[in-house]
N, C-alpha and C positions, 0 to 999 in steps of 0.2 A: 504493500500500500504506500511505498515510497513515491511521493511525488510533487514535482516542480514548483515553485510559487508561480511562474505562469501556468500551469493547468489549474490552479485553485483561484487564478482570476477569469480565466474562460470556464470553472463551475457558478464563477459569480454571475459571469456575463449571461449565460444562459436561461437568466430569468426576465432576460429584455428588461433590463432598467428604464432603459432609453424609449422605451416603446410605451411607456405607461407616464400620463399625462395626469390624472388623479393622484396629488398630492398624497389623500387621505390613503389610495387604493397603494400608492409606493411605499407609506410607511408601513401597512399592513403587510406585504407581501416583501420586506425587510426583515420584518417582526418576523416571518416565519421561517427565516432561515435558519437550520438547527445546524449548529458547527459541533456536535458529537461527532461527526464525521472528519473534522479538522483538529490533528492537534499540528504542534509543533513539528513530526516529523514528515507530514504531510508535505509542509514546505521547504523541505531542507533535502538537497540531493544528498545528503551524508548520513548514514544510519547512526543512529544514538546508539550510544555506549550501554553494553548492556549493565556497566557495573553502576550507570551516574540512573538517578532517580528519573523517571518520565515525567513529560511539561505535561503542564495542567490541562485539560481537557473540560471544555466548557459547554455550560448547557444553550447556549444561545451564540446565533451570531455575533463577532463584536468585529466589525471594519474598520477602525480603528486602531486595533493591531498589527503591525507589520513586522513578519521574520525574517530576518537576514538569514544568510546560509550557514555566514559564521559565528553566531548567536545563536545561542541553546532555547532562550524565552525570547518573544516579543517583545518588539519597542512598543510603547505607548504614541501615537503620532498626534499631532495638533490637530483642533478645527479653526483653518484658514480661510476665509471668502467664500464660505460654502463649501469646502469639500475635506476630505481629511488629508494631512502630508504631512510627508514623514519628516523625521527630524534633518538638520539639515548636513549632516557629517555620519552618512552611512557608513563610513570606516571606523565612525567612536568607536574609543576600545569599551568595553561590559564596564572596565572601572572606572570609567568617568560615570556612567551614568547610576541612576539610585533605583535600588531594587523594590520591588512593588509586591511584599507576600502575603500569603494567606496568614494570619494569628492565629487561626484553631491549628496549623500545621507546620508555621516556619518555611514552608515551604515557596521560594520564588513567582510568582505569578507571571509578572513583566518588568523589564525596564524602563525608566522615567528616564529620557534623556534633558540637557538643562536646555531652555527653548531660547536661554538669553547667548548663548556658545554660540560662533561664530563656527566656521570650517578651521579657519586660522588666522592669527593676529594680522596677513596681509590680506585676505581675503576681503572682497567686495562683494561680495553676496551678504544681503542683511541676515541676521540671525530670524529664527522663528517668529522671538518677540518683536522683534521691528516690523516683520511681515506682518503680525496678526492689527498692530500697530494699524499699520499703514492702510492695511483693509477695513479695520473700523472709521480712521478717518477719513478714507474716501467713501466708503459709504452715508457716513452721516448727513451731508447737505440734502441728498435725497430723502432720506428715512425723517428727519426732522420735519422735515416740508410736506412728510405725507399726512391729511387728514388726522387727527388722534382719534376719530370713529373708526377709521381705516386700523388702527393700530389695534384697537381694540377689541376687534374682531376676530384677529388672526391668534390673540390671545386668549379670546372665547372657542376659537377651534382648539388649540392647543390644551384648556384646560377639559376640552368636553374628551380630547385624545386620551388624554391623562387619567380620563376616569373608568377607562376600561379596564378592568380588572388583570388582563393578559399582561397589557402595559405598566401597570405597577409593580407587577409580580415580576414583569424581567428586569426593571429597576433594581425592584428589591435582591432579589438573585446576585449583582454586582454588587450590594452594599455589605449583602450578607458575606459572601467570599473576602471581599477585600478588606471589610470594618469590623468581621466576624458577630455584630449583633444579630440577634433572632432573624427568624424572616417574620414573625408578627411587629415585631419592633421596628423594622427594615419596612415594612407596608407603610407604618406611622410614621418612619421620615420623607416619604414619599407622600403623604395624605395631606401632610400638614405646608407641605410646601405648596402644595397643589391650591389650598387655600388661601394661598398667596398668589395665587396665578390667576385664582378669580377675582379677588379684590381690584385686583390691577386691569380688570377689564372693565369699571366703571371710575377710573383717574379721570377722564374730561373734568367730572365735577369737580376733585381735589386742584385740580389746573387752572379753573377756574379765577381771574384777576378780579379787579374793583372800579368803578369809574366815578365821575362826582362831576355834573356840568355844571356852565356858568359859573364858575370859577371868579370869573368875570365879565362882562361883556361877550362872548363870544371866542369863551375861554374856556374847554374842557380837557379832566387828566383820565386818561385809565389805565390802570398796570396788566400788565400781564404776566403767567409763568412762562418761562421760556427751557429748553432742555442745555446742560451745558457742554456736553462735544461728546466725545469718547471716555468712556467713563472704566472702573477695573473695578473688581471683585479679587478675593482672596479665599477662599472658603478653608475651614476644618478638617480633619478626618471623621469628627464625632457625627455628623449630621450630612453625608455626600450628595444628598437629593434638595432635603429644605432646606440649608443655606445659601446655596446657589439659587435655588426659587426665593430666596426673599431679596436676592441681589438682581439678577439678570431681567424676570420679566420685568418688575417695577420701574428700572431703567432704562427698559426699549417703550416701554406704555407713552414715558413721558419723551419720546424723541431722540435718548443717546443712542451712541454704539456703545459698543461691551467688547469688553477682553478680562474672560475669567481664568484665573489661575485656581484649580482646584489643587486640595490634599495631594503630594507625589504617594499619600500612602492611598489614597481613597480615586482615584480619577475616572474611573469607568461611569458612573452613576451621571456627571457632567457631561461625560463625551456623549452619553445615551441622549440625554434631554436636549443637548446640542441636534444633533441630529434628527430627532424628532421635530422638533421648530423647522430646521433647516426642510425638512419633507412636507411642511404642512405650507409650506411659502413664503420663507422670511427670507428678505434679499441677501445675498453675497454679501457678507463682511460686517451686517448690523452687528452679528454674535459670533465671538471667535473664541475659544481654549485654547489657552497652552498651556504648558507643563513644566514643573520642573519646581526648584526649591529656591535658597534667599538670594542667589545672584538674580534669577528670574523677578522675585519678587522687588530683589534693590531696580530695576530695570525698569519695570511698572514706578515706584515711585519715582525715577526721575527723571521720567520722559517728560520730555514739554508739555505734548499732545497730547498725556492724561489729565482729566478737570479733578476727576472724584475720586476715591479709594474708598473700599467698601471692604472690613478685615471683620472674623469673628474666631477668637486663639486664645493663644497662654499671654499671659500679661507681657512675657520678655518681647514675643515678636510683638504683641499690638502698641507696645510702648515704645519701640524702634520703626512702627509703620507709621503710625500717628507724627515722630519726630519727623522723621529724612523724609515726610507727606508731605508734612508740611511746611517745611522751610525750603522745599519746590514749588514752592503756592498751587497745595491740590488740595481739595476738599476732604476732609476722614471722617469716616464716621469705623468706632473698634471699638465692636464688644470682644471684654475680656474676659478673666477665671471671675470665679467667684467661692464663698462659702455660704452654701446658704440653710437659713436654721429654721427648724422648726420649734415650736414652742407648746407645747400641750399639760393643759389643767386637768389634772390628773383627778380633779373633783367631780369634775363635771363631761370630759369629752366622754363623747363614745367607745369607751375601749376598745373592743372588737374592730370596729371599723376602722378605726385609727391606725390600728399597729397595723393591718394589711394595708393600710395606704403606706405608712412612714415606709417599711418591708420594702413594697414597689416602687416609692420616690430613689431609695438611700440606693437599691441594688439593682436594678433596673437600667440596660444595655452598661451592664457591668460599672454602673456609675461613672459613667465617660459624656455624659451630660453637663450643659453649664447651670443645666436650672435642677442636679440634681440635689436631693437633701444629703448633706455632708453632717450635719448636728443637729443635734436633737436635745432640747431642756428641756425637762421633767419640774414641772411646776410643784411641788406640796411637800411632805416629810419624806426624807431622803428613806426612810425604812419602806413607805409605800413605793416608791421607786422602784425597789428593786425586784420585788413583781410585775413592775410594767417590761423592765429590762429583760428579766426570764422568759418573758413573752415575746418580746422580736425577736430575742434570740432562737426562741423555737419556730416562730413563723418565718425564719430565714432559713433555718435549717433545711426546710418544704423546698427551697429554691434549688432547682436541678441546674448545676455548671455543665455545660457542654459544647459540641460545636452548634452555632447558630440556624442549621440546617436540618439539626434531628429534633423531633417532635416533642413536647413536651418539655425543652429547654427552656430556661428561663435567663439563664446568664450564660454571654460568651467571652470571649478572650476578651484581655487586655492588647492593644491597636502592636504593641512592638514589646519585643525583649527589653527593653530600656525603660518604657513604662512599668513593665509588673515588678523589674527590679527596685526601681524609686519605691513604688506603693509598697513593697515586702520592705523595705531599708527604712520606710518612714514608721511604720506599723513597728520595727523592732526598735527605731529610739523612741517613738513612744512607751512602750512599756520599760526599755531601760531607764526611763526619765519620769516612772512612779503608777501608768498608766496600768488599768486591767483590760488583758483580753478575753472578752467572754467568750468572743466566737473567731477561731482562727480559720483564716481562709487559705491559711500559706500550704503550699505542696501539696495542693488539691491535681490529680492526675484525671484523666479521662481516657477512656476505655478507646484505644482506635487515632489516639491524638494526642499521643503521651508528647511532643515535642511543640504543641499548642500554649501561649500565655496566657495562662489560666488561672485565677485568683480567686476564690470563694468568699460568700459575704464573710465581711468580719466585723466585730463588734467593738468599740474602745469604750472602756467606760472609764472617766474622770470622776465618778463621784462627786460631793458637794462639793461645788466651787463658790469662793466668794468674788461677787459681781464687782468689788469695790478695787481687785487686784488683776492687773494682767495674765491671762492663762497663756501660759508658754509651752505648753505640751505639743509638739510637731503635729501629732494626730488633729492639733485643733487649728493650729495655725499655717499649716502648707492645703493647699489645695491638693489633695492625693489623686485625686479622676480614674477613681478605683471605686470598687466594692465594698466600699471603707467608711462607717458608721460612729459617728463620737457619740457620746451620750454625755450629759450636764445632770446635774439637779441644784435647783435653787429653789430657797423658800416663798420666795412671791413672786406677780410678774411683772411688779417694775424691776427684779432684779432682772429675768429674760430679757425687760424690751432694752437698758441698759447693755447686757451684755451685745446682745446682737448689734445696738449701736456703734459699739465701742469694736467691732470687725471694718477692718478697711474695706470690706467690699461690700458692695451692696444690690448682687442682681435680684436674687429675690429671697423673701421670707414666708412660712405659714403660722398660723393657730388653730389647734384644735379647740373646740369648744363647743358649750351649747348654751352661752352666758350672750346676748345680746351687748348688756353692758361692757362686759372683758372685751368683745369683741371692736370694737366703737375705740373702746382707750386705744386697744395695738394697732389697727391701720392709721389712727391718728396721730402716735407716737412714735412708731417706729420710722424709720429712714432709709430703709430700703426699696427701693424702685416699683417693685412685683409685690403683692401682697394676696396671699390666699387666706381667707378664712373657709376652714374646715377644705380646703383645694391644697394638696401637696404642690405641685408644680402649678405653677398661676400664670400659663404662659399665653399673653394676650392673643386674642383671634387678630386675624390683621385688621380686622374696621379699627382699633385702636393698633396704638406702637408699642415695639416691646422696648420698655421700659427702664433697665436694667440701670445704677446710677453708683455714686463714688470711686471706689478703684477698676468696678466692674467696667467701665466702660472711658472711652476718650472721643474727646470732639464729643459736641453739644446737641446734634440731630440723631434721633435715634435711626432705627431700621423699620419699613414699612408702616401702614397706615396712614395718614396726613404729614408726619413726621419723616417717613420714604419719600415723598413726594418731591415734600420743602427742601428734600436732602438732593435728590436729583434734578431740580430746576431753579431757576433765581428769577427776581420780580425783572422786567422792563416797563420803562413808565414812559410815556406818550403825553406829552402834553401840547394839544393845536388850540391856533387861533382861527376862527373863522367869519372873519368880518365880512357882513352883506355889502356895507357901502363900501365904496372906495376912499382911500386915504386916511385909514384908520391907523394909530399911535398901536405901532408895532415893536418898541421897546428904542432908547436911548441907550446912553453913555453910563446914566448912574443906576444903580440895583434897581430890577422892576420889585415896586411892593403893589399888592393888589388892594382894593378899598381902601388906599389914604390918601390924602394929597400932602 
């Protein structure tokens, strides 16, 4: 079954691409291509070794893969001006570029080559990112100029695409493989972005300016939004579907182009949704991906030709995106980590329901969420505590670690080897630094997947702390982005809304409770961004913006809702005279002031 990469493009060709004029009918008859048929040796005239491991073998087509002959896994290729190309130095050696693997397996998937690499320092061929570059800003005079009805429609196909069940599922499939979450949890980041792909099909209104006539005589002003060029995205590994949905469409709705750089660990799930748009009829170059890590991303901040930067990460990149953004005069908006705490009155919430919510916030896509619950304060007598505590810890235990693909899983990998080491190295100086572990998740193995990052819930319990003294226990004060649970107790809950205060970060907070009162004092008190009562995650539907605020985030415009809008357009103001008679006092030498003499 050895065979050519030109015979697995004339099995491509064989489906008449070219023949098929039906946007909707091209993406579907894409969709169906099954590459169980294609792995890696397919394209390679060289038979694999039989001693080296066999390339991954995928459930779906992915064209955006291209194998060299002298590469064992595929490159990852850009989406340029509508179509996909390959990186631009087919001789890269494997070690320049960064490898792309599975976390339930360790095992290689693809390479990421950097899109900002040249061929060579003399070389005159633009790199990838200048190309992707150069195709959004030649596209934009047109896309700008087009109707925002017209815009919005093609966004109204896209999300009605999106809602096919098939097409989530193959989504989810690449986010599952590459980000190792569930494939129930993999449907949710796909679901929730999608929700953002509909909002953005009613922006006219948000777009919306102001006018106000007779100003004076025959004097009227009205502002308008206008879109501001080519704009860039940055997206996570945590979220490969709805971070990009709350970047990309929001900012073709309102007239830019786009150049998204997603995750080098996460990128399938972008190149998909690229492509889909790209089928459904969005012109050459509005939407381009490239790939690659911080030269690509230093590259995006200080192109001229980017307006905006749109980043959602760990505090270190969004704090160096936000800086080198903006001292190239680009627009930022970067959300960053968080800890976010929940607070439950142990008098009055609902037990039961509670600890299976707190359970599914804290562990839940292996706690690699930003709006995941990291802490949890136990409002009342620390001896009642520790009943509440005996009880997540056994509704945790219920949680089945596995690969994200087998049934009944609940938690999967941690995204890299480097992550599960952090979260096991922070988990042991907390407890060398006084902490209990109630529930260890370290050297959890899995059956089929023993060489998978895999971390089980775990539990930290700080016992009483006083609100009046900094808590410096690692478990409380590193963001871990693991499966990793602190637990508090204080005796009241101005001590909780205090301590939650007194955390630099602020994306979101909850309260359990069934006190209307309690309830009333902590969204009013407290200072974090998000706020759920009795709602673990309080993550805003897009008709509102997500919220997130203090260390959590940089730049002042959040991400989607009116707040997306304001972030990707700026006012123009218009102001005419339009005098009937002739010879009318059309302005002088000294300041015009209106109604004085």
């Amino acid at each position: 079954f050895f065979l050519c990469q030109s015979n697995y493009s004339l099995t491509r060709n064989h489906i008449n691409i070219n023949s098929i004029t039906n946007p909707m009918m091209l993406a579907t008859r894409l969709r169906s291509i099954r590459s169980n048929l294609v792995t890696a040796a397919a394209f390679s005239t060289q038979p694999i070794d039989s001693n080296d491991s066999p390339p991954h073998r995928f459930k779906y087509d992915a064209p955006w893969l291209h194998y060299y002959t002298n590469h064992k896994h595929p490159d990852v290729m850009n989406f340029i001006n509508g179509s996909f190309q390959h990186p631009n130095d087919a001789n890269m050696k494997i070690s320049d570029n960064i490898e792309c693997s599975d976390p339930s397996t360790n095992k290689v998937l693809s390479y990421i080559p950097e899109s900002s690499s040249k061929q060579d320092d003399a070389s005159t061929t633009p790199s990838s990112l200048e190309q992707a570059i150069a195709a959004a800003k030649g596209a934009y005079p047109s896309w700008s100029s087009t109707p925002v009805q017209t815009r919005q429609r093609l966004l109204l196909e896209y999300a009605h695409f999106l809602h096919k069940k098939e097409v989530r599922e193959e989504i989810a499939y690449w986010i599952t493989l590459e980000n190792g979450k569930t494939m129930a949890d993999a449907m949710g980041d796909v679901w929730r972005g999608l929700e953002v792909v509909e909002a953005a099909t009613r922006v006219g209104n948000d777009m919306m300016g102001d006018s106000l006539q007779n100003l004076s005589s025959g004097l009227d002003t009205i502002s308008y939004r206008v879109p501001l060029g080519v704009c860039a995205g940055i997206a996570p590994f945590n979220f490969p579907a709805m971070i990009p949905l709350w970047m990309a469409p929001l900012s073709l709705a309102t007239g830019n182009t786009y150049v998204l750089k997603p995750s080098e660990k996460t990128p399938s799930a972008s190149m998909l949704l690229a492509s889909y748009l790209n089928d459904l009829g969005l012109p050459p170059g509005v939407l381009n991906v490239v790939n690659g890590s911080r030269d690509t991303v230093d590259g995006l901040l200080t192109h001229p030709d980017i307006k905006a930067i749109s980043f959602v990460g760990s505090n270190s990149a969004g704090e160096h995106i936000h800086d080198v953004g903006s001292k190239n005069g680009k627009r930022v908006q970067a959300n960053l980590g968080a800890k976010n705490h929940a607070t439950i009155l142990m008098d009055d919430a609902d037990r039961a329901s509670t600890i299976k919510a707190i359970v599914g916030a804290a562990f839940g896509a292996a706690g690699q969420r930003c709006m995941a619950l990291s802490v949890v304060i136990l409002v009342g007598d620390l001896s009642v505590s520790q009943g509440w505590v005996d009880e997540v810890v056994e509704e945790a235990k219920k949680l089945k670690v596995g690969n994200g693909f087998q049934e009944g899983v609940d938690v999967g990998p941690l995204i890299s080897k480097e992550a599960i080491e952090r979260a096991e190295g922070i988990i042991q100086s907390s407890i060398d630094e006084g902490a209990i572990c109630r529930l260890d998740g370290r050297g959890v193995v899995v059956d089929g997947f023993e060489d998978g990052h895999f971390l089980g819930p775990t539990l930290i319990d700080l016992n009483c702390v006083n609100s009046n003294e900094p808590i410096t226990n690692p478990a409380y004060t590193e963001e871990i982005f693991a499966p990793v649970l602190t637990i508090l107790t204080v005796p009241t809950l101005d001590d909780a809304i205090k301590i939650t205060n007194n955390n630099p970060y602020g994306n979101g907070c909850a309260l359990f409770t069934s006190s209307g009162a309690a309830a009333r004092k902590y969204q009013f008190e407290i200072e974090a961004g998000q706020v759920g009562i009795n709602v673990p995650i309080p993550v805003p539907l897009p008709f509102f913006s997500f919220t997130g605020n203090k260390a959590s985030i940089r730049g002042d415009v959040n991400f989607y809702g009116k707040s997306g809008v304001n972030f990707f357009t700026q006012l123009k103001t218009v102001t005419s005279n339009w005098q009937y008679q002739k010879g009318a006092d059309l302005g002088g030498v000294t300041m015009p002031v209106v109604g004085k003499k």
